[in-house]
N, C-alpha and C positions, 0 to 999 in steps of 0.2 A: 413731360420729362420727369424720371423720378429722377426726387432732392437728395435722396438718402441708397447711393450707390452699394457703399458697402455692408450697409443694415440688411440689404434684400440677398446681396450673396450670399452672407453670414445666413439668414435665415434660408435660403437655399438648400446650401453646404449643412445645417443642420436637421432639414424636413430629410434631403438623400440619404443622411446618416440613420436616423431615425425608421424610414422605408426596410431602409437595407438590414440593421438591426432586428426588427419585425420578420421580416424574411427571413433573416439566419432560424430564429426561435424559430420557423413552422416547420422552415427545413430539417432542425434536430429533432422537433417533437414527432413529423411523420418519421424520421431515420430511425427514430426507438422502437418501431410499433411493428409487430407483426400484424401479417394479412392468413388469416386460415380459408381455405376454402372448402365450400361443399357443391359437392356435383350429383345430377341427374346426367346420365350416358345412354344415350341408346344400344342395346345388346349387351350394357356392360354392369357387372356387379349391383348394388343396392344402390337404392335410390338417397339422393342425398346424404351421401356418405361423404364423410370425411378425405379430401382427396392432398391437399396440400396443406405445407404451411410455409410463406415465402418470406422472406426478406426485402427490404429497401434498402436499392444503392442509389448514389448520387448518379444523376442523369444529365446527360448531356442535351445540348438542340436535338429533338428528334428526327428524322431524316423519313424523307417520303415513300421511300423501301420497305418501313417497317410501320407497322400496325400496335397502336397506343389508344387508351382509353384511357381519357383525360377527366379525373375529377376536380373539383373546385368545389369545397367545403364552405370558403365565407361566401358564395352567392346562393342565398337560401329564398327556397319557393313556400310551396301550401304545405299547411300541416298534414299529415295522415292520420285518418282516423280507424281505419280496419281496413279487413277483410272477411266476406265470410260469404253463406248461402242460404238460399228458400225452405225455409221446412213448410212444405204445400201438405196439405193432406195425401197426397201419394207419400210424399215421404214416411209423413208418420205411418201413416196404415201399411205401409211397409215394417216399418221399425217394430212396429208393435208384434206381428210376427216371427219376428227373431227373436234365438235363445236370449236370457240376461245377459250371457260371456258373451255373446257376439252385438247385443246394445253397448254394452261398455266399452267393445273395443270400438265401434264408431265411435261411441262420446270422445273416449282417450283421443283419437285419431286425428276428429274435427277440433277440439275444443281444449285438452289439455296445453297448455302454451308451453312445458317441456318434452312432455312423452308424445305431444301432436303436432301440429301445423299451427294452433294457437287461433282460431278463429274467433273474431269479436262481432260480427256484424249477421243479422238473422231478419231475413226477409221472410212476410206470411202475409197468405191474402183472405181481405174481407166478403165474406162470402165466397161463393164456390169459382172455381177455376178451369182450364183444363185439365190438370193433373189433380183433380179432385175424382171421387169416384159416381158421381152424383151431381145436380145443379140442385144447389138449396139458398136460401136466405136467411136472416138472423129475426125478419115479422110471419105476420099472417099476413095474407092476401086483403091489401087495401086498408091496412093499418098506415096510416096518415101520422096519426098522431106516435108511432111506434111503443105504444103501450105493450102490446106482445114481446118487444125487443130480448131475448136472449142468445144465450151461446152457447148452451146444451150441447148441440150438433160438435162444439170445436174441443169440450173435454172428454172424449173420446179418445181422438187419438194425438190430434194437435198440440194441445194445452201441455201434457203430460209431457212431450219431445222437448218439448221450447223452454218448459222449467228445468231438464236437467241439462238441457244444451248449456243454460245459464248456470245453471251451479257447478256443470265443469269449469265453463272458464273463467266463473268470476263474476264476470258483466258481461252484457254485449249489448248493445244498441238495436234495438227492435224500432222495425219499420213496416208497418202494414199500406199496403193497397189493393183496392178494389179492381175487380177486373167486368163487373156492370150491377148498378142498381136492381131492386126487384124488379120481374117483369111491368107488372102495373104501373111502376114510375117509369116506363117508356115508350117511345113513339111505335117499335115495333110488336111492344108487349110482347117480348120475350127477352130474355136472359139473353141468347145465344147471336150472333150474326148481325150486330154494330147495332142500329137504331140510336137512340141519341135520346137522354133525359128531358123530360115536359116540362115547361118552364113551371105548372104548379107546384111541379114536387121538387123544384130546389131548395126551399128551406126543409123540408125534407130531410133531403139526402144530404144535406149539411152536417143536423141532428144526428142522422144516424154513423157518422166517422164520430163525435162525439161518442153516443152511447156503445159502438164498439171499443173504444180506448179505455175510457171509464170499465167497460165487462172486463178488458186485460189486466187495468192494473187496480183492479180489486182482487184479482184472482193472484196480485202478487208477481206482475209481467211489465213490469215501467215500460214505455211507448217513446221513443225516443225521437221518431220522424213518423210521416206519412207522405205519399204520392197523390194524386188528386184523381189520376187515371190510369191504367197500365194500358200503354199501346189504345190513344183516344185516335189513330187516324187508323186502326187496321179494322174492316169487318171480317171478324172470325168467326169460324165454324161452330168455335166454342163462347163460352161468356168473353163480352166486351161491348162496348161502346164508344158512339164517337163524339167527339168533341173539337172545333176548328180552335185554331189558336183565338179567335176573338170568342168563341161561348166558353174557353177555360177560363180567358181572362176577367170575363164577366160576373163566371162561376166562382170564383178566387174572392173579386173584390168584392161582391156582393152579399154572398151568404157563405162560403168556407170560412175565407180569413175572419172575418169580425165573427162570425159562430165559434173558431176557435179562442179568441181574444176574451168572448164574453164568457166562455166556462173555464178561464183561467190557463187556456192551452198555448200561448202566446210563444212559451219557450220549444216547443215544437217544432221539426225543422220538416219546413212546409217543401214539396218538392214541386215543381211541374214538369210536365211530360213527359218523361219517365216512357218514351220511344226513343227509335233509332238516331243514329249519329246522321243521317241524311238530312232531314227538316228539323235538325235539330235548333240552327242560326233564327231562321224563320220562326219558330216557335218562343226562343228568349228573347228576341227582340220584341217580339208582340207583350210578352209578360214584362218584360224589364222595363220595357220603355216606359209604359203608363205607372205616373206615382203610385196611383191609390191601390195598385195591384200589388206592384214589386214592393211595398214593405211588408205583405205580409210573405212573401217565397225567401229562402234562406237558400235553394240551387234548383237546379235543375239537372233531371236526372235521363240514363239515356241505357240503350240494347245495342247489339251487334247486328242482328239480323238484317235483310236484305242489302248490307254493306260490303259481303265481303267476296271481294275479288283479289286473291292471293294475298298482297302487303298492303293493300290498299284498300282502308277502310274506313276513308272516309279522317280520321284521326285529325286530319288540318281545321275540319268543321269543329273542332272542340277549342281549338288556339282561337278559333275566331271569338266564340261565346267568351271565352277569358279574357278575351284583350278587350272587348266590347263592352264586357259586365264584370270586372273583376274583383268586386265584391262580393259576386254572387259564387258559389259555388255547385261541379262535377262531381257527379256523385253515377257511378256504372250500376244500374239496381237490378239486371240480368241479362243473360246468354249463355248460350246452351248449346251442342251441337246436335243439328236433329237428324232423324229419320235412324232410329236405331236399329243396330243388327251387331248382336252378338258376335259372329265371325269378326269384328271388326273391333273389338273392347281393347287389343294390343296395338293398335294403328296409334303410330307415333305422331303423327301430324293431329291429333285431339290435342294433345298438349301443346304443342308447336301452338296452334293456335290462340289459346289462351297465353301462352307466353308473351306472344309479341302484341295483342291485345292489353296486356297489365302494363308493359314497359310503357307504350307512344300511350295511352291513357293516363298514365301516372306524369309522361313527360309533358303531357298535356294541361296539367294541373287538376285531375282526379284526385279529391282527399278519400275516398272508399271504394271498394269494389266488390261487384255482389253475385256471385254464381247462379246459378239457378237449382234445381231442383240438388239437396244435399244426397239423398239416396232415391234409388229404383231397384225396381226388380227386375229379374232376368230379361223380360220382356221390354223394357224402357217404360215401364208405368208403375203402375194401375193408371190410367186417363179416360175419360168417359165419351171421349171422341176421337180417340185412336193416332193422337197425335204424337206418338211415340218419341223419346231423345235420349242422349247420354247424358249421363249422370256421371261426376271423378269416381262414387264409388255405388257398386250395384248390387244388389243380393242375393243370392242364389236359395228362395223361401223353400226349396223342398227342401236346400242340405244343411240351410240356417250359415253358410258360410258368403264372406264379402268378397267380393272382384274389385280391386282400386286398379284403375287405368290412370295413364300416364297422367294425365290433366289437372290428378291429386297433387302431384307430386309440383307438378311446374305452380300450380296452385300455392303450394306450401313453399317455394324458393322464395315466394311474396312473406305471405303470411305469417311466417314462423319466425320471422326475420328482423323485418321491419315493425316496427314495435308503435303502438298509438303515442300519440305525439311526438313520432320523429318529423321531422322539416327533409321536403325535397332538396338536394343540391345537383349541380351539373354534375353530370357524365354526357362527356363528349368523343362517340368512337373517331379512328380517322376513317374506319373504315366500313362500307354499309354493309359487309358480310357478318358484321357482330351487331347485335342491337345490347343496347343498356340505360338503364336508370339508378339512382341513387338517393340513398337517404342517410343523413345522422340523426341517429336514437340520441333519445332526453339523457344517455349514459356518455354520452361525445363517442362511441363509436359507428362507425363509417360503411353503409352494406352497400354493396353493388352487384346489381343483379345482370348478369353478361348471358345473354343467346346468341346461339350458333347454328342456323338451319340450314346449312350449306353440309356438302358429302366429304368437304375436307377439314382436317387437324390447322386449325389457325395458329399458330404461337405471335403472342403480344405481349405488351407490356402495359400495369397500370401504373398513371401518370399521376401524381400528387405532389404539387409544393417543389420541385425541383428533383423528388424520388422517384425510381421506378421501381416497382418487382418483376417481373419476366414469369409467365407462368404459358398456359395452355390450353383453348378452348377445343375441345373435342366435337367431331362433326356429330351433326343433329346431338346435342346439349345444352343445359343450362347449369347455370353456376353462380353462386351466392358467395361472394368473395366480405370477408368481415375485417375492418381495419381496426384492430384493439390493444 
């Protein structure tokens, strides 16, 4: 029985007052604020053009007739850390080909954060690749001790891309992975078609993620993450290897993590498996679980690939990882859409895709997101094994001129927008024909990024603190609405 009747109503009747108070102030502060928007339209004018600028009015109960997109600013998620993409040796060997005016307008493009999309995050892999022109390695043949170790081969054309990608924008977080040890340190002795690393040459191949870090940032290229394998369960036609979730984890605890610890690399943001969204649960669980593993991995990183069956991609397997391990963090470190054909560089559904891939990834608790290959040429390469893809932007090397397809564009609705160290907040459609995500920049302004892949004109309203604006999602579009 409480003693004290009237103390508890009083203090009641003052917590309501206080509530309600609090709530008037969010209500007037969203009521002041303009929403600008920027739209991508399929058929219609420039892309990310300035399309509106709307007002908030007081909002009533919404009604099930009408279609709302509900943000909530005080429930805050992961931080964001970028966006951005691969410079693979296809790319630069591309790049390097192009007039100066036509290098500067991709730097501007990817990398300038006013004149561009603002890209911060730059994925490049250690030793050769698919999209490389060539299979090479950074020894000689049966160098153990990697006394031959250099990187000759990557200041050609790579090194040169990747320093001015960074002095457009500033900074960008560099992240390298390997896509297979030299042949010799494998069970198939070759580079190409999985085989799987020999337990002698693990300290090894420890050493040498080591001595490629140390060659980047002597050369003036800070290393800010590494992956441990790109795609350890696919054997490929080109370089790769495989790895089961118990030999990464082994790999990890026994000679990665303490190799990177012991040369001072501790602050490194270690990734594992850095495969698709499918095995993805199965793979963190095996690394997470075990102590002596999971403190040296900082997330775990994931592709698109063999996921995607129209909206469904698998997306739920990333809320599991989260809720499981949520310390750890998502990080997307590439996808691509393959089998390339130029007739096809204006197909609107490139972008669709990558759209609704960045929203349920971010709504997933994705803090970066990482394209793959930054440019190609006409042909979807150069690649040494014919595995041709799209690129957001491609080069036409005989005219020295760029092709940007749509995928730039939905790309940069992220990118340009959302700012490094914004925090996720909710966005809640009512309804599944719009998808959306949100974030507040370190400035307290508010982006919400709204897709529309359906053939009709939705008109909605967004929902904030008791305000709405009423504005218009245009079929097949996306739209970066900014509350400031």
């Amino acid at each position: 029985m409480n003693k004290y009747p009237k103390i508890a109503l009083l203090a009641t009747a003052l917590l309501g007052s206080t509530i309600s108070f609090a709530q008037q102030k969010k209500t007037v502060a969203i009521a002041s604020k303009k929403v600008t928007v920027y739209s991508t339209v399929k058929g219609e004018g420039k892309p990310m053009q300035e399309t509106a600028v709307l007002s908030f009015k007081p909002a009533k109960q919404p009604l099930e007739t009408q279609t709302s997109i509900f943000v909530d600013p005080n429930k805050t998620f992961q931080t964001f850390i970028g966006v951005g993409g691969a410079i693979t040796d296809a790319s630069a060997e591309v790049f390097a080909k192009l007039p100066k005016a036509t290098q500067q307008e991709l730097l501007t493009a990817y990398y300038d954060k006013n004149k561009g999309i603002g890209y911060t995050v730059v994925r490049t892999n250690i030793n050769s690749c698919d999209f490389s022109s060539d299979t090479y390695t950074y020894v000689a043949e049966g160098d153990k001790d990697l006394k031959t170790f250099n990187i000759d081969h990557d200041r050609k054309f790579k090194i040169p891309l990747i320093k001015q990608a960074q002095a457009t924008a500033g900074k960008v977080n560099l992240f390298v992975s390997p896509w297979s040890p030299p042949a010799w340190m494998k069970s198939n002795n070759s580079m190409l078609k999985g085989g799987s690393l020999l337990p002698a040459f693990h300290q090894s191949w420890a050493n040498y993620y080591i001595k490629f870090i140390q060659a980047y940032e002597k050369e003036g290229m800070p290393v800010w993450g590494l992956t441990v394998q790109n795609e350890p369960m696919a054997t490929q036609r080109w370089e790769s290897c495989i790895y089961t979730a118990e030999e990464e984890r082994d790999f990890i605890k026994n000679f990665l993590g303490p190799t990177l610890h012991k040369n001072g690399m501790a602050g490194k943001k270690l990734i594992g498996w850095d495969h698709n969204r499918d095995l993805i649960y199965q793979r963190a669980s095996t690394l997470f679980s075990d102590p002596q593993t999971e403190k040296y991995l900082w997330g775990i990183g994931f592709h698109w690939y063999e996921t995607w069956t129209g909206s469904n991609q698998n997306f739920e397997n990333l809320k599991r990882v989260k809720e499981a391990f949520p310390t750890k963090q998502l990080i997307f470190t590439e996808g691509c859409v393959e089998k390339f054909s130029l007739d096809r560089i204006n197909d609107w559904t490139l972008g669709e895709r990558y759209g609704l891939s960045m929203i349920n990834d971010f709504n997933a608790g994705t803090v970066a997101w990482t394209d793959w290959n930054i440019l190609l040429d006409e042909n979807g390469g150069p690649n040494h094994v014919g595995n041709f893809c799209f690129a957001p932007v491609h080069a036409d090397v005989k005219s020295g001129k760029l092709m940007y397809n749509n995928s730039f564009y939905y790309i940069g609705h992220f990118s340009k927008y959302i700012k490094p160290g914004a925090k996720r907040i909710i966005s809640a459609p009512s309804r599944t024909m719009l998808s959306s995500t949100a974030f507040q920049n370190p400035d307290g302004s508010i982006v919400v990024v709204v897709m529309n892949t359906t053939d009709q004109k939705l008109p909605y309203e967004l929902w904030v603190a008791g305000q709405a604006a009423e504005t218009i999602s245009e079929a097949h579009s996306i739209s970066t609405l900014i509350i400031k």
